[in-house]
C-alpha positions in Angstrom: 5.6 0.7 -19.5 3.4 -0.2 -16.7 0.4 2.1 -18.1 0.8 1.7 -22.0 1.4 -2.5 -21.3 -0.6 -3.0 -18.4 1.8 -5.1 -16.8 3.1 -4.6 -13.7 3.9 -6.9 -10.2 2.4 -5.8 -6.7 5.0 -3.7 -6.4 5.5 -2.0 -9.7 1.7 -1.1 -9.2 2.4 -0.1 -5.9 5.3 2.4 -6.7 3.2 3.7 -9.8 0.3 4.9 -7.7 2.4 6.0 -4.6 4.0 8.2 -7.6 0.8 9.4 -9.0 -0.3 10.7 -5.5 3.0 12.4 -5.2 2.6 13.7 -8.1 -1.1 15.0 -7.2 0.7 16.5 -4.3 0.4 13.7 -1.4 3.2 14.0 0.3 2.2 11.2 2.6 1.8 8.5 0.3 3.8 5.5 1.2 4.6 2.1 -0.4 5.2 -0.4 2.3 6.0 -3.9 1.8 4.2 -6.2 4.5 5.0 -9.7 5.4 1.3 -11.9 5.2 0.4 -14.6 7.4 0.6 -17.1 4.7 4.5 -16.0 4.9 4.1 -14.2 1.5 5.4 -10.1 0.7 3.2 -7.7 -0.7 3.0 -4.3 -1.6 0.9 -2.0 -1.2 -0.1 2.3 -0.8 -1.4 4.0 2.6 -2.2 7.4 3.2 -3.9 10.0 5.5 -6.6 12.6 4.3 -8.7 14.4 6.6 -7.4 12.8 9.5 -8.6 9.2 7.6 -5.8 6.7 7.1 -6.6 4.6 3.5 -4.6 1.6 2.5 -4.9 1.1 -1.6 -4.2 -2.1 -3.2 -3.6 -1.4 -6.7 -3.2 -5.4 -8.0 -6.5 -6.1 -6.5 -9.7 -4.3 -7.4 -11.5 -2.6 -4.6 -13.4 0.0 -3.4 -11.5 3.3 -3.0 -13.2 3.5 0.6 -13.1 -0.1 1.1 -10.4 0.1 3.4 -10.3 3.7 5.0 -10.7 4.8 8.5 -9.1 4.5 11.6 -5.4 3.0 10.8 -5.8 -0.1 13.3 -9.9 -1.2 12.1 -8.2 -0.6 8.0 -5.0 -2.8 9.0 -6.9 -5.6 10.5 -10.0 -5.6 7.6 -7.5 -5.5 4.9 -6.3 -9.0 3.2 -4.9 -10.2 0.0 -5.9 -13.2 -1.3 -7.4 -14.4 2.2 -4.1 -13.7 4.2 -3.9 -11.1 6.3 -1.0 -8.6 7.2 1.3 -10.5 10.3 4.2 -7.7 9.8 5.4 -4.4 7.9 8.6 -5.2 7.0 9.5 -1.8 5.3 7.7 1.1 3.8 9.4 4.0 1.4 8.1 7.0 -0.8 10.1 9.9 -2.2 11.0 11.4 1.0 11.8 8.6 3.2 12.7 5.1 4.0 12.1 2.9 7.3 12.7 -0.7 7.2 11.2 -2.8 10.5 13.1 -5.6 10.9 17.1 -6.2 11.0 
C-alpha cells in the first residue's frame, strides 16, 4: 500500500526501507525512533557499510551520501525540518529491539 499509493507517515517509510535493505541482505539496518529538539518523534533508517555509518531519511529527499560517515559527525549534521536529534528513544529491525528510556 505504501508503494502502489504513495502514502506513507515517517514511520511507515521508515519500516519500508529498513525492510528493503533487509531484504537486499542488510542485516544491520535499523529503524530507530529519535526524540528532536523541537520535542517532536521521528523515524528514521541507519546502517553501516564499509565501516561507514549512513542515516537515511526516507520522508525527506536527500542525498544518499548526504549524511554518511563517522556515526557522531552524521548524528550531529542530520536534522528534520530544522530540529535536530536531542535523544534515541528506541530503534528495532527484524532481529532486535532496544528501547532507551524507561
Amino acid at each position: 500500500e505504501i508503494f502502489s499509493a504513495k502514502l506513507g507517515d515517517d514511520e511507515d517509510l521508515a519500516v519500508f526501507l529498513c525492510s528493503l535493505l533487509l531484504a537486499l541482505g542488510d542485516e544491520k539496518a535499523e529503524v530507530v525512533i529519535a526524540e528532536l529538539d523541537n520535542l517532536v518523534t521521528h523515524a528514521f533508517v541507519v546502517t553501516e557499510l564499509n565501516e561507514k555509518f549512513f542515516l537515511l531519511d526516507p520522508s525527506q529527499k536527500h542525498a544518499f551520501n548526504e549524511f554518511a560517515g563517522k556515526k557522531e559527525e552524521v548524528l550531529q549534521k542530520y536534522s528534520f525540518q530544522g530540529a535536530k536529534i536531542k535523544r534515541f528513544l528506541y530503534k528495532f529491525n527484524h532481529f532486535n529491539y532496544e528501547q532507551f528510556i524507561e
